[in-house]
C-alpha positions in Angstrom: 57.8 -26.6 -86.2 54.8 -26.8 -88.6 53.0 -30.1 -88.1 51.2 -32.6 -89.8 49.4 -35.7 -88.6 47.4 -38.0 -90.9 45.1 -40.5 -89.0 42.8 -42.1 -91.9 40.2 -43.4 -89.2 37.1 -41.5 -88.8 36.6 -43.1 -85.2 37.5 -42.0 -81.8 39.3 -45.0 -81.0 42.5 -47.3 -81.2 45.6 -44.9 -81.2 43.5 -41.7 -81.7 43.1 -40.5 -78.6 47.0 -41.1 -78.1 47.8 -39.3 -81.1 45.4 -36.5 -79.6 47.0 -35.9 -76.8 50.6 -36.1 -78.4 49.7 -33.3 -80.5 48.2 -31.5 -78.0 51.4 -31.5 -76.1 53.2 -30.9 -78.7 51.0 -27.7 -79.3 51.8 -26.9 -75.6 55.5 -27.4 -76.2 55.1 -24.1 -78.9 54.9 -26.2 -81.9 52.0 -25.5 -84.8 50.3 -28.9 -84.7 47.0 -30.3 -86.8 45.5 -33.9 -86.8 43.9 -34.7 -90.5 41.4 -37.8 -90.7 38.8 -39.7 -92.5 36.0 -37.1 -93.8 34.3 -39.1 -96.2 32.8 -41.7 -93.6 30.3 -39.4 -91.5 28.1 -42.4 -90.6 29.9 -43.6 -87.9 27.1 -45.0 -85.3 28.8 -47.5 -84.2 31.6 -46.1 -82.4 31.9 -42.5 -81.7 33.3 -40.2 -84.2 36.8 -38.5 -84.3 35.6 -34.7 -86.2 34.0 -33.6 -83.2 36.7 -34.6 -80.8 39.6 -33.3 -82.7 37.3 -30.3 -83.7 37.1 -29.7 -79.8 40.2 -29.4 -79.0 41.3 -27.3 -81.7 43.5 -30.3 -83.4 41.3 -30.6 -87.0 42.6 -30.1 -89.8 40.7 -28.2 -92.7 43.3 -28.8 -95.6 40.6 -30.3 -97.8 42.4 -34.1 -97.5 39.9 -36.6 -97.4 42.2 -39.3 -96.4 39.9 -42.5 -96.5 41.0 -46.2 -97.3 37.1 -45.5 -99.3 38.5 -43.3 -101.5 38.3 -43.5 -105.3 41.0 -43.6 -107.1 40.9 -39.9 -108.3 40.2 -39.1 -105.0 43.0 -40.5 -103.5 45.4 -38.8 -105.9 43.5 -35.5 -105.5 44.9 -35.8 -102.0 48.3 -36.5 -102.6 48.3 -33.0 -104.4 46.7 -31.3 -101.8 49.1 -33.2 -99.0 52.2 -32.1 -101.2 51.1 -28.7 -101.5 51.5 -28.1 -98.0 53.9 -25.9 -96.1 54.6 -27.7 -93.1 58.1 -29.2 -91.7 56.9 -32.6 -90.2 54.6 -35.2 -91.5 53.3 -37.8 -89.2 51.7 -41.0 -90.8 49.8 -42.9 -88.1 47.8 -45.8 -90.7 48.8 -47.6 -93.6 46.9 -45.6 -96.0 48.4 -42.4 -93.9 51.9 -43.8 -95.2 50.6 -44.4 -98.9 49.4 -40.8 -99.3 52.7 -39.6 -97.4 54.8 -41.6 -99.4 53.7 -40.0 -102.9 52.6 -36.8 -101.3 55.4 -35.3 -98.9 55.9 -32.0 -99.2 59.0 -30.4 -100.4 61.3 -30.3 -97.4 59.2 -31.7 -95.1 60.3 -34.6 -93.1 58.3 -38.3 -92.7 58.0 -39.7 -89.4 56.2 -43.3 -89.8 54.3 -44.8 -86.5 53.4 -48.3 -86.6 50.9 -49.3 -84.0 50.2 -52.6 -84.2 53.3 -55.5 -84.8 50.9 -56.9 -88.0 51.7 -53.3 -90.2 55.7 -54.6 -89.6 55.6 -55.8 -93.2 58.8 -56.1 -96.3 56.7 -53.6 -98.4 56.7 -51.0 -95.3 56.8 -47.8 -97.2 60.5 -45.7 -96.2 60.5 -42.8 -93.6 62.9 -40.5 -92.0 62.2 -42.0 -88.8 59.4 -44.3 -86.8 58.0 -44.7 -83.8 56.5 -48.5 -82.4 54.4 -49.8 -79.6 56.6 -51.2 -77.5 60.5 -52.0 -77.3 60.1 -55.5 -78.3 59.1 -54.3 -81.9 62.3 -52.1 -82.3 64.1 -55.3 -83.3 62.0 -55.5 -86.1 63.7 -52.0 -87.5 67.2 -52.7 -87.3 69.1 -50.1 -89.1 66.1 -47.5 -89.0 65.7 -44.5 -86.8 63.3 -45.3 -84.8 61.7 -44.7 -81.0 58.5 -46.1 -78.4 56.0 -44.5 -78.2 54.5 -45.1 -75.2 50.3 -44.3 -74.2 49.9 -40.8 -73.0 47.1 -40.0 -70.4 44.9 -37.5 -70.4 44.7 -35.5 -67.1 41.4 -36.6 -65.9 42.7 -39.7 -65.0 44.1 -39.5 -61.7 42.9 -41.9 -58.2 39.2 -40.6 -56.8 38.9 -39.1 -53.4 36.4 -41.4 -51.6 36.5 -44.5 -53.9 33.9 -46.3 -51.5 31.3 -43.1 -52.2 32.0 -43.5 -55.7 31.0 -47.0 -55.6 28.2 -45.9 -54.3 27.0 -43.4 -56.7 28.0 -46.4 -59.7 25.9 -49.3 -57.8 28.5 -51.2 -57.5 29.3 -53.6 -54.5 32.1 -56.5 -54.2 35.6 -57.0 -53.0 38.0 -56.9 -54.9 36.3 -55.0 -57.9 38.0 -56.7 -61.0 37.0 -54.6 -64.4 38.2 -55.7 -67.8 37.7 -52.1 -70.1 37.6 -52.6 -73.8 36.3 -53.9 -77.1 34.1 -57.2 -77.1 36.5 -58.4 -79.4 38.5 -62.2 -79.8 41.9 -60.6 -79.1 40.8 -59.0 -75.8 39.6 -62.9 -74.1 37.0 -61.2 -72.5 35.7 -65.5 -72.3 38.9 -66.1 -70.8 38.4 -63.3 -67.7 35.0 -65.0 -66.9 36.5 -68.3 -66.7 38.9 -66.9 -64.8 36.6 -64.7 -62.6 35.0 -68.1 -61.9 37.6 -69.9 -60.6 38.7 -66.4 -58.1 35.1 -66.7 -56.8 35.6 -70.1 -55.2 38.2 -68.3 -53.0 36.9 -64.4 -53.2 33.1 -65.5 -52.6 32.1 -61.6 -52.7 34.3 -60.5 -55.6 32.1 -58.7 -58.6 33.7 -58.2 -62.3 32.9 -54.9 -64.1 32.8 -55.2 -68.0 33.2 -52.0 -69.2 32.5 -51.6 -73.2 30.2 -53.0 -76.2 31.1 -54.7 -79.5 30.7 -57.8 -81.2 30.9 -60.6 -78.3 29.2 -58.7 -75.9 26.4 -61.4 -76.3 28.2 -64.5 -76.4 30.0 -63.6 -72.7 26.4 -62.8 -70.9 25.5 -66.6 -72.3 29.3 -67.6 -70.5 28.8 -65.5 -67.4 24.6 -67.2 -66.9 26.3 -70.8 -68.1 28.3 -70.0 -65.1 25.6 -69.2 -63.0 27.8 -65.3 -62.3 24.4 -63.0 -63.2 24.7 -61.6 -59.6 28.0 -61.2 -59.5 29.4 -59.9 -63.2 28.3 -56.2 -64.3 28.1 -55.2 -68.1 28.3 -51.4 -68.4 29.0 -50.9 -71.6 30.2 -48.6 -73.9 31.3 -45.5 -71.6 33.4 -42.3 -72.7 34.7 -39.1 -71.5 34.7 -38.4 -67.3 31.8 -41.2 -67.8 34.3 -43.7 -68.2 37.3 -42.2 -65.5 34.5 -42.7 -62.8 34.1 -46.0 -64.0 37.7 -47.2 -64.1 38.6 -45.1 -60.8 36.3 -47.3 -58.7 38.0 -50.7 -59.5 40.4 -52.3 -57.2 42.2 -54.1 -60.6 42.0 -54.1 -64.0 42.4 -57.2 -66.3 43.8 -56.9 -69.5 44.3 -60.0 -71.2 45.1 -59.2 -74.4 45.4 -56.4 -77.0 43.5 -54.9 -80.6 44.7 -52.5 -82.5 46.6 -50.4 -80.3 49.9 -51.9 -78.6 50.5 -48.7 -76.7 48.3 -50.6 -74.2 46.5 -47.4 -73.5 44.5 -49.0 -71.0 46.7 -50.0 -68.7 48.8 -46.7 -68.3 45.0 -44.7 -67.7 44.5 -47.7 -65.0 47.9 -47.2 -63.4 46.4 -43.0 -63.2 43.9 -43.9 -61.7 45.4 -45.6 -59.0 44.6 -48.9 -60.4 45.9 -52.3 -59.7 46.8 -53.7 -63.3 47.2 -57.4 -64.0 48.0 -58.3 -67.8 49.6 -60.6 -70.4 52.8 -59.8 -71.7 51.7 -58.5 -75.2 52.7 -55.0 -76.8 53.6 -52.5 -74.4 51.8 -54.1 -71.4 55.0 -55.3 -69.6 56.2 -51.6 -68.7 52.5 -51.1 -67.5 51.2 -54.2 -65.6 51.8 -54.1 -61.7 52.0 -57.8 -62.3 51.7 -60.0 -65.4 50.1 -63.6 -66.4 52.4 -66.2 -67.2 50.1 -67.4 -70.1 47.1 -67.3 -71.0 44.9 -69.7 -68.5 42.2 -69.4 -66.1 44.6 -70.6 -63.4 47.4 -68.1 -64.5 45.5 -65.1 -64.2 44.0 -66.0 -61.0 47.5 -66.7 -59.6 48.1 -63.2 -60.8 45.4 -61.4 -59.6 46.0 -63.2 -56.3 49.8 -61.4 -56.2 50.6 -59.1 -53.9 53.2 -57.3 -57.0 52.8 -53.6 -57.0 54.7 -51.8 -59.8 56.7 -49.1 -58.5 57.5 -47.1 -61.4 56.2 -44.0 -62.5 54.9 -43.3 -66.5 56.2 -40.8 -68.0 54.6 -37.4 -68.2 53.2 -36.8 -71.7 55.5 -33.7 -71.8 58.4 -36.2 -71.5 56.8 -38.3 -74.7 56.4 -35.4 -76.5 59.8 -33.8 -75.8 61.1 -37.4 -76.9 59.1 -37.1 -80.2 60.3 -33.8 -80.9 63.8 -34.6 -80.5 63.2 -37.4 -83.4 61.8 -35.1 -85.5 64.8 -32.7 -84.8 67.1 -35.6 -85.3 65.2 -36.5 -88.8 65.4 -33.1 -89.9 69.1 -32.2 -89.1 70.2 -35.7 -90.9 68.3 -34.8 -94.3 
C-alpha cells in the first residue's frame, strides 16, 4: 500500500514520535509510507522541530503540502489540490486541520483513516472517515457505529533496562533511594505541583528518596518556588528538556516514574517507554495509562499517590511489539478498503 500521513504540527512532540515509528513499521512491513507536516512554521525554538527528524529517517514527505493551521486561505485550498492529486491508497489524518484538508482533498480511491488523539477532538462536527483509531479503549464508546481501533504508544528500540543502573547513576550524578522521575511538559494537566506535594509527604518515611524532573515548559518556575517552599533543594533534581539516547539514559536510571496526568497525547507514551526501560510506573487512570501503569492512584491527592508509590503492584503484562500495532493498523486499513 501507498501511504499517506498528514501531521499539521511542525514539532517533534505529542503523538509525532508515535506516528513515526508507526510508519516506520509500517515501512518495514513492505508498505510505501511518507509523513507530511507543518512547513510553513520553521521557527520552532521552543521545542525541537519535526523536518529534521522525519527527514532522518527517511519518512518526509516532499509533495509540496504545506499543511499549517497558519495557512491563508488560498493556501489552504492550494493544498487540498495538491493532497487530491495524489496517487496513494491510504490517507491518515492525525490533527484536526489534517482531517479538514482530508476531508475536501482525498484522493480518488484512496481510503481515510481518522486518528483522534486526545478525547477533547471527540466533537458532533467530527469530519467522516472510513475508519479511526483512539487513545485508549475507553474512548471507543464515543464511536459507536464507526470502524474504529486503539492505538496504543509504540517504543522505539532504544528503550530497553540499562546494564549496571547503579554505574549509570553514577555517570548522571544522581544519588537517592527510590529514584522517583516525573518526564514531561511543565504543563497544568501533567500536576507536576501535585508530585512535589506528594514527594514531600514520601520523604517523611523515604528520608533518602530524590525526585528527577525531567523536561522544561511553562511551570518550570513556579515548581522550583514549590520544591524551596518545601525546603526539597537537596533532594529534587530539574534536568530539563532531554531528547534522543540523552533522555533513555535518563529515564533508565529511575526506580519509578510518576505520571499524574496527561497533554496532548492519550497514548500515554510515557509510560509504555518507562515500562521498556524496566521502569516501575505509577499513574492516574487517564487515557491509555491503565494498560500501562504497574499500579495506579486512586485520585488525584498527595496521599493517593504516596499510597501508590508505596505498593508493591508489579504489572505483569507485556506491550505489544510495534510490529503487532502496525499489523493491527494495516488490517484496518485493509478492512476500510475492502468495504468501500
Amino acid at each position: 500500500m501507498r501511504i499517506l500521513h498528514l501531521l499539521a504540527s511542525p514539532f517533534w512532540s505529542g503523538p509525532a514520535e508515535n506516528v513515526a515509528l508507526l510508519a516506520l513499521a509500517q515501512r518495514e512491513a513492505g508498505h510505501e509510507v511518507t509523513v507530511a507536516v507543518d512547513r510553513l512554521r520553521t521557527e520552532v525554538s521552543a521545542e525541537e522541530p519535526a523536518v529534521p527528524r522525519f527527514e532522518a529517517l527517511g519518512l518526509l514527505d516532499e509533495g509540496g503540502l504545506e499543511l499549517s493551521v497558519k495557512s491563508s486561505p488560498w493556501r489552504v485550498w492550494r493544498d487540498l489540490r495538491r493532497l487530491k492529486a495524489r496517487s496513494v491508497d491510504v490517507v491518515h489524518a492525525h490533527f484536526t486541520h489534517d482531517h479538514l484538508v482530508a476531508r475536501w482533498g482525498r484522493p480518488r480511491g484512496a481510503v481515510l483513516i481518522r486518528s483522534v488523539h486526545a478525547p477533547r477532538s471527540l466533537r458532533n462536527s467530527l469530519p467522516g472517515a472510513d475508519a479511526y483509531t483512539v487513545p485508549s479503549s475507553s474512548v471507543i464508546t464515543r464511536l459507536v457505529g464507526r470502524r474504529v481501533r486503539v492505538l496504543p504508544p509504540l517504543v522505539d528500540p532504544m528503550f530497553r533496562p540499562v546494564e549496571d543502573r547503579e554505574a549509570l547513576r553514577r555517570e548522571l550524578g544522581l544519588t537517592g533511594s527510590p529514584l522517583i522521575g516525573m518526564v514531561s511538559t511543565f504543563q497544568p494537566s501533567r500536576r507536576h505541583a501535585l508530585g512535589v506535594d506528594a514527594f514531600a509527604r514520601l520523604r517523611q518515611g523515604h528520608a533518602g528518596a530524590r525526585l528527577v524532573l525531567v523536561g522544561d515548559g511553562e511551570l518550570v518556575e513556579p515548581v522550583r518556588q514549590q520544591v524551596r517552599a518545601l525546603g526539597l533543594e537537596e533532594a529534587v533534581t530539574f534536568a530539563g528538556y532531554q531528547k534522543g539516547e540523552t533522555f533513555v539514559r535518563w529515564l533508565r536510571a529511575l526506580d519509578e516514574v510518576w505520571v499524574l496526568g496527561l497533554g496532548n497525547d492519550w497514548s500515554a507514551r510515557a509510560a509504555a517507554q518507562a515500562r521498556a526501560c524496566g521502569v516501575r510506573v505509577v499513574a492516574v487512570g487517564e487515557g491509555n495509562l491503565p494498560s500501562l501503569a504497574d499500579v495506579l492512584v486512586e485520585e488525584p491527592t498527595p496521599e493517593a499517590v504516596v499510597k501508590a508509590s508505596e505498593s508493591e503492584t508489579r504489572a505483569l503484562v507485556a506491550h505489544p511489539s510495534n510490529e503487532k500495532i502496525a499489523a493491527e493498523v494495516l488490517a484496518l486499513y485493509e478492512q476500510a478498503r475492502a468495504e468501500r
